[in-house]
C-alpha positions as CSV (number, residue, x, y, z in Angstrom):
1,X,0.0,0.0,0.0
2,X,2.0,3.3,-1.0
3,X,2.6,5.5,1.7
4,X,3.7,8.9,1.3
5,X,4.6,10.2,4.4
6,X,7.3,13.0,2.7
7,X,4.8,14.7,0.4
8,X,1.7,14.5,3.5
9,X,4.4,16.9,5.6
10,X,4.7,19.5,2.9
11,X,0.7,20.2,2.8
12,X,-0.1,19.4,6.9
13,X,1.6,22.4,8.5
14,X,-1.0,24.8,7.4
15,X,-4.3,23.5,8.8
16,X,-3.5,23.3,12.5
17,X,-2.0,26.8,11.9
18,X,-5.5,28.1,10.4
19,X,-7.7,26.5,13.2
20,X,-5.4,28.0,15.4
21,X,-5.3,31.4,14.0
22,X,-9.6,31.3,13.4
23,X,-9.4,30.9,17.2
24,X,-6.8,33.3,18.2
25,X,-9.0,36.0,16.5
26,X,-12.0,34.6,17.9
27,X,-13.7,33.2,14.5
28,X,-13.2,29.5,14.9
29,X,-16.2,29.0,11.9
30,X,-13.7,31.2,9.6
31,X,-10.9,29.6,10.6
32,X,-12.2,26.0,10.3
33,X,-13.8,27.5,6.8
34,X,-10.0,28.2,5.7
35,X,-8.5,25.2,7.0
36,X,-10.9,23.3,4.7
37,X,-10.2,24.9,1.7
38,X,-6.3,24.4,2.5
39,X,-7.1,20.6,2.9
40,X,-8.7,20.3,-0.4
41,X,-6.1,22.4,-2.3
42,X,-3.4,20.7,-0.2
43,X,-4.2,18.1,-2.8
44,X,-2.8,19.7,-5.7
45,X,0.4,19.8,-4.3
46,X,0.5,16.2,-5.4
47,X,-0.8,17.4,-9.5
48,X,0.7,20.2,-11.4
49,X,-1.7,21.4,-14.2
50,X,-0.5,21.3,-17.9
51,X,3.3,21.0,-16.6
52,X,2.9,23.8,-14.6
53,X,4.3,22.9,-11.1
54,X,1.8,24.4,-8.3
55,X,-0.3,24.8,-11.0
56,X,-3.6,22.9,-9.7
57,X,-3.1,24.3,-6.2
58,X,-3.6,27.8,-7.7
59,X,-7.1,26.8,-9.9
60,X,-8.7,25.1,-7.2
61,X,-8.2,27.8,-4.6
62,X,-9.4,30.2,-7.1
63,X,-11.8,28.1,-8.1
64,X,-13.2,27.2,-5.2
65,X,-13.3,31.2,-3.9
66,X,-15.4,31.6,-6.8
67,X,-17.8,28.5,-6.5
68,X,-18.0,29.5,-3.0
69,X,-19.4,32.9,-3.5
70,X,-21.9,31.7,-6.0
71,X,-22.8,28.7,-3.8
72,X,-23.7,31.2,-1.1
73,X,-25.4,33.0,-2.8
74,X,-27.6,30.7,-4.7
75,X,-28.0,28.9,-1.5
76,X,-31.0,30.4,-0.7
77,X,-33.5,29.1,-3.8
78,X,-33.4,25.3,-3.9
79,X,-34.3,25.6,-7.6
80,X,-31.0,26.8,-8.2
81,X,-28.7,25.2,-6.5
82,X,-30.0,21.9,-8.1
83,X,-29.6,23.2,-12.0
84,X,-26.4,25.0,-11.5
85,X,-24.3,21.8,-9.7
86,X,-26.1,19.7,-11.9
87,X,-24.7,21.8,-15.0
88,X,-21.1,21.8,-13.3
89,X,-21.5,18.6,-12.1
90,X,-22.2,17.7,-15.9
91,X,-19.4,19.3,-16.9
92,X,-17.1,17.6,-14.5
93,X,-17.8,14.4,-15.6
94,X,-16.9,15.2,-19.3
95,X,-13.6,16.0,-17.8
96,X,-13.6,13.3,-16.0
97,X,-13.2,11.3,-19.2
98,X,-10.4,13.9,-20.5
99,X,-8.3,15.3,-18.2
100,X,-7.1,14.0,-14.9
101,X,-5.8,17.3,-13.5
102,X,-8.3,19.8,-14.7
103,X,-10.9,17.1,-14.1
104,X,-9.7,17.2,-10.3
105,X,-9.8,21.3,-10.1
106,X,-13.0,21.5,-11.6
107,X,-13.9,18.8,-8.6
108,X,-13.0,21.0,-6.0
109,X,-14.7,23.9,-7.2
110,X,-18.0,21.6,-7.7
111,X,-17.4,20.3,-4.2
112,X,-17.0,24.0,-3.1
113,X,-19.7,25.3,-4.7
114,X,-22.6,22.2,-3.2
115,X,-20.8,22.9,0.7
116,X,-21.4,26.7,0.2
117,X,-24.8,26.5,-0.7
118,X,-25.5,24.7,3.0
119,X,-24.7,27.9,4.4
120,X,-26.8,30.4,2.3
121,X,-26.4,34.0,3.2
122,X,-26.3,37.8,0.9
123,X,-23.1,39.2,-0.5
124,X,-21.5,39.9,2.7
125,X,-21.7,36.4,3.7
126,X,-20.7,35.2,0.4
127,X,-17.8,37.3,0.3
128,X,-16.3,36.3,3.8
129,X,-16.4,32.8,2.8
130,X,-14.9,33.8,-0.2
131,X,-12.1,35.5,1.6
132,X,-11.6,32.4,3.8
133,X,-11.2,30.1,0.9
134,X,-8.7,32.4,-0.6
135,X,-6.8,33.1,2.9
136,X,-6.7,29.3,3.2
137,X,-5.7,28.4,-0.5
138,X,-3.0,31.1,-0.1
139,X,-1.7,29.9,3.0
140,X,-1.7,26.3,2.1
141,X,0.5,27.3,-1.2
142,X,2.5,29.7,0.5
143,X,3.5,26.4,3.5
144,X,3.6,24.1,0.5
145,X,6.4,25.9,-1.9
146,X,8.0,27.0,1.2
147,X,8.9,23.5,2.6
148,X,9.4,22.3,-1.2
149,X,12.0,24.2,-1.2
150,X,13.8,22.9,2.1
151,X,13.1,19.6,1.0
152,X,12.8,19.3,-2.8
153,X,12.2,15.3,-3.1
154,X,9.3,15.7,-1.1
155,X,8.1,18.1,-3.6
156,X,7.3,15.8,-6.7
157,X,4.0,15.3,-8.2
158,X,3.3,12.1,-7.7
159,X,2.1,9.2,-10.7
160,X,-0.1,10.2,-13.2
161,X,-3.3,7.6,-13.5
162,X,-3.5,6.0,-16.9
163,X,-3.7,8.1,-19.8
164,X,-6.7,8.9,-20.9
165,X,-7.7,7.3,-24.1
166,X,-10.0,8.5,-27.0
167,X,-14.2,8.1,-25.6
168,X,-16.8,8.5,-28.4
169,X,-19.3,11.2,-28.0
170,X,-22.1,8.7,-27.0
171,X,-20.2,7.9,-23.8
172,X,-19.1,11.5,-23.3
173,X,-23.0,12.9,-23.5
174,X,-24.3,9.9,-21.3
175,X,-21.7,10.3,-18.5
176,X,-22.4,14.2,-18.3
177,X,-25.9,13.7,-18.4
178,X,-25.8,10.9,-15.5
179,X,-23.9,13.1,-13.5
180,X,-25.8,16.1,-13.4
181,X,-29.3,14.0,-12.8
182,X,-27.4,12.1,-9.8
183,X,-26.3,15.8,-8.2
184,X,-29.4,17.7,-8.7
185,X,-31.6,14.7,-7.3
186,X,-29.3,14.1,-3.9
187,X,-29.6,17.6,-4.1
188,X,-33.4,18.1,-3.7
189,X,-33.8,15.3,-1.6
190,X,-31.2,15.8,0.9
191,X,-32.4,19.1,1.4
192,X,-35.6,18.2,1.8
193,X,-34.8,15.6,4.6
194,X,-33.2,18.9,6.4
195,X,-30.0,16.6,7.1
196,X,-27.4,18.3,8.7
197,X,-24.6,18.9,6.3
198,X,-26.7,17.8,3.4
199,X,-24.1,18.7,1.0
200,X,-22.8,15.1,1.9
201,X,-25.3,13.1,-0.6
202,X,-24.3,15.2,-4.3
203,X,-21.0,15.0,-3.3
204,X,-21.2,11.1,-3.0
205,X,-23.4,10.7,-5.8
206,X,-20.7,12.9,-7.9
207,X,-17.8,10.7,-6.8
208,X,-20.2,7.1,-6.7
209,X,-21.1,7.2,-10.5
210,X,-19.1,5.4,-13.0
211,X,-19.9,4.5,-16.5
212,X,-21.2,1.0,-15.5
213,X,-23.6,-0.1,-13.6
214,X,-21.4,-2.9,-11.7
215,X,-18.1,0.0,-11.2
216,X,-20.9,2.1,-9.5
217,X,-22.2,-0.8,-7.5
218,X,-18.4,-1.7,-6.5
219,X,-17.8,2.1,-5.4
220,X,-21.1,3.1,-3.6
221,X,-20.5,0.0,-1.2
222,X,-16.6,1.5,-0.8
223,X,-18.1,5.1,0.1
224,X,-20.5,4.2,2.4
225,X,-18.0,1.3,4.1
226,X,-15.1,4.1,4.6
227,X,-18.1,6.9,5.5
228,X,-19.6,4.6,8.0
229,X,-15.9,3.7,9.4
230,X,-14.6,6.7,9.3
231,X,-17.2,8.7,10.7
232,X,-17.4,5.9,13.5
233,X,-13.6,6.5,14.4
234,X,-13.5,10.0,14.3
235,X,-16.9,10.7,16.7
236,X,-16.1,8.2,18.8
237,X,-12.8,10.3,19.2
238,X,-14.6,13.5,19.5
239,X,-17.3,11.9,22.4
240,X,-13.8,10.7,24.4
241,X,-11.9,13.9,24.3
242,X,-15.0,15.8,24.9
243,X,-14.8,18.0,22.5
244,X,-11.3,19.4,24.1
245,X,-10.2,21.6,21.1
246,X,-6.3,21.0,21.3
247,X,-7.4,16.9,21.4
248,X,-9.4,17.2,18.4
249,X,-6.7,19.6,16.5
250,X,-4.1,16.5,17.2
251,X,-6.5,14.0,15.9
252,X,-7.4,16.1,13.0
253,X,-3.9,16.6,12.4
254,X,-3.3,13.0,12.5
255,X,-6.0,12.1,9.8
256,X,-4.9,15.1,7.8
257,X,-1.6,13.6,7.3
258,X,-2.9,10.3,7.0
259,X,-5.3,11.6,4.5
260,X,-2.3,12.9,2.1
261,X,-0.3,9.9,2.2
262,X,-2.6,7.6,2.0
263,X,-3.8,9.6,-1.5
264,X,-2.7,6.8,-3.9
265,X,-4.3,3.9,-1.7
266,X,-7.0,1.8,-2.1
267,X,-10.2,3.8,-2.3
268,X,-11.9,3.0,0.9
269,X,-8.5,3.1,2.9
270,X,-8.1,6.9,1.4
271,X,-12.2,7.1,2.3
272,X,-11.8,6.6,5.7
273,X,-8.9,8.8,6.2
274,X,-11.0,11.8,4.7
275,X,-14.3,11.1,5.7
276,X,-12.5,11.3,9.6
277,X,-10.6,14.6,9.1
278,X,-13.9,16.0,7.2
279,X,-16.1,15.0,10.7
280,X,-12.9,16.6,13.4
281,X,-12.4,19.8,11.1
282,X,-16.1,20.2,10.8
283,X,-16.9,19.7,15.1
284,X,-13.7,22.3,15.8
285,X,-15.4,24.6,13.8
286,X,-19.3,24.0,14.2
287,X,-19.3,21.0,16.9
288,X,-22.7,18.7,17.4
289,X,-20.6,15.6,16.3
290,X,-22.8,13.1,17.2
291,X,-25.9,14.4,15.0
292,X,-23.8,15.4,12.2
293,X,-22.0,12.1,12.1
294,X,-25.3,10.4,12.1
295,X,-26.5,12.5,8.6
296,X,-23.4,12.2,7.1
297,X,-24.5,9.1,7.0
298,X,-27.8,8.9,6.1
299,X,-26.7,11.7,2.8
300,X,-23.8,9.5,1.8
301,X,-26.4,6.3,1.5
302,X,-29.2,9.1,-0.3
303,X,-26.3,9.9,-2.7
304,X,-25.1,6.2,-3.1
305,X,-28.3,5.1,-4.1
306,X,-29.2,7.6,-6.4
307,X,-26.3,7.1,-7.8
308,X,-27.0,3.3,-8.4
309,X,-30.3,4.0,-9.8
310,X,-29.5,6.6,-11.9
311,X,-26.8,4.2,-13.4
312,X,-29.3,1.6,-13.8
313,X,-32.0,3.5,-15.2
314,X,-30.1,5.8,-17.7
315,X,-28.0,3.0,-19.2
316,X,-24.0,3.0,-20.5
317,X,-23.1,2.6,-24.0
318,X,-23.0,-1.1,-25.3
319,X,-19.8,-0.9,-25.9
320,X,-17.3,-2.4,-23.4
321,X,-16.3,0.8,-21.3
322,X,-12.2,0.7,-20.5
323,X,-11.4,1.0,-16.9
324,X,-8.9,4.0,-17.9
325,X,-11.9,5.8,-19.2
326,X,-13.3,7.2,-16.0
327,X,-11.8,8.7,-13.0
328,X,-14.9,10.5,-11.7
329,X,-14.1,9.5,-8.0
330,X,-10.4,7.8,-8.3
331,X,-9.0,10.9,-6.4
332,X,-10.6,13.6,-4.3
């Protein structure tokens, strides 16, 4: 199982520093906000984009900063949110069958955009959050490069996935259209539901579907295994420390770091690693651990099924589908 532990200490350093800086100033929700986005673009350091070193950890914070504003801001009208991370969603799964590293910017900013749109607010909301992402992103880059340069064989992207091959139009228009029915449905029904962080089912329903029926069987059943363990682990942690905020930092650290070397593992190893750091970053910041825990849950089965039945109802191509074809959920 690869394991790297020399690339996960280049992008670690900055999120216990933001979570402690959101509380030093007393705005744990912004800080926890900007630790967040530095996790996800903390990612990129692994990617460059188009040969351009650092490359992908600059278009997903600026991505993200934007999706976040607009998720905020469409937040509000249910109508909305559905179509427009339906169309993006769409859009990320025709890069999904293109490009790995745009493919995986574009997924932060979809990712961005459906977590934003939990917290609905006007302008001045939607700009703060924006500000957070892009304090967070910057900071994140800012540790990253700095450390790459202390320790430069730490710094290499890691392997490419397979190449992408040539898909047929067919393929290309079905995917998309999968997609974007699978994110606008967990969409609509998780929010009806009122789960708490609802944003949980579109974003498994996003990384769930595959071309085939059986490759979206095989990962909903990884999802919800590495959800359910991970989100097990990492409240059972919370309930033991009490929520004592420098316990959870450590643990949160600790899956943070586990999170990026465990990158290139098998899926539901990697699952479990994020699905924990997701549930300790989110109680520092916004606490209620237990409930939470128990609808992140419930949404990632909405979005795994959905998934499944969207799959099953709006079938593949005839053709054989190539495994190389697809990595719409092979990295986060």
């Amino acid at each position: 199982m690869p394991f790297h532990w020399r690339e996960a200490t280049l992008a670690v350093p900055a999120i216990p520093f933001l979570f402690l800086a959101g509380q030093w100033i007393g705005q744990p929700a912004y800080g926890a906000v900007a630790a967040g986005a530095a996790f996800s673009v903390g990612f990129g350091a692994a990617r460059d984009l188009r040969g351009r070193r650092w490359g992908a950890m600059l278009g997903a914070m600026f991505g993200m900063a934007l999706a976040g504003f607009i998720g905020t801001l469409i937040g509000v009208s249910l109508v909305l949110s559905a179509m427009i991370a339906g169309l993006l969603a769409a859009g990320c799964a025709v890069l999904a069958l293109r490009d790995e590293d745009i493919w995986w910017v574009m997924l932060q900013s979809v990712i961005a955009l459906m977590v934003a749109g939990y917290y609905p607010g006007g302008v001045e909301q939607a700009a703060e959050r924006t500000a957070a992402v892009l304090v967070g992103g910057a900071m994140q880059i800012l540790f990253v490069v700095t450390l790459a340069s202390l320790v430069p064989q730490a710094s290499k992207r890691l392997p490419r996935g397979p190449a992408p091959k040539p898909v047929d139009r067919e393929l290309v228009i079905s995917h998309a259209f999968r997609a974007g029915l699978c994110v606008a449905l967990a969409i609509v029904i998780a929010r009806q539901l009122q789960l708490s962080n609802d944003y949980w089912a579109p974003i498994t329903a996003l990384l769930v579907l595959k071309p085939g029926l059986h490759d979206t069987r095989a990962r909903g059943l990884e999802r919800l295994l590495g959800t359910l363990t991970g989100s097990v682990f990492a409240t059972l942690f919370a309930v033991l420390v009490a929520d004592n905020p420098t316990a959870l930092l450590i643990g949160a650290t600790v899956t943070v770091g586990l999170s990026y070397a465990l990158q290139k593992a098998r899926y539901p190893i990697f699952n479990i690693a994020v699905t924990a750091t997701v549930v300790l970053l989110v109680t520092i910041g916004h606490g209620g651990v237990v409930v939470n825990a128990e609808h992140r849950v419930v949404a990632t089965l909405i979005g795994g099924l959905i998934a499944l039945g969207v799959a099953f109802l709006v079938r593949k191509p005839r053709r054989r589908i190539r495994a190389t074809e697809d990595r719409l959920g092979d990295a986060s």
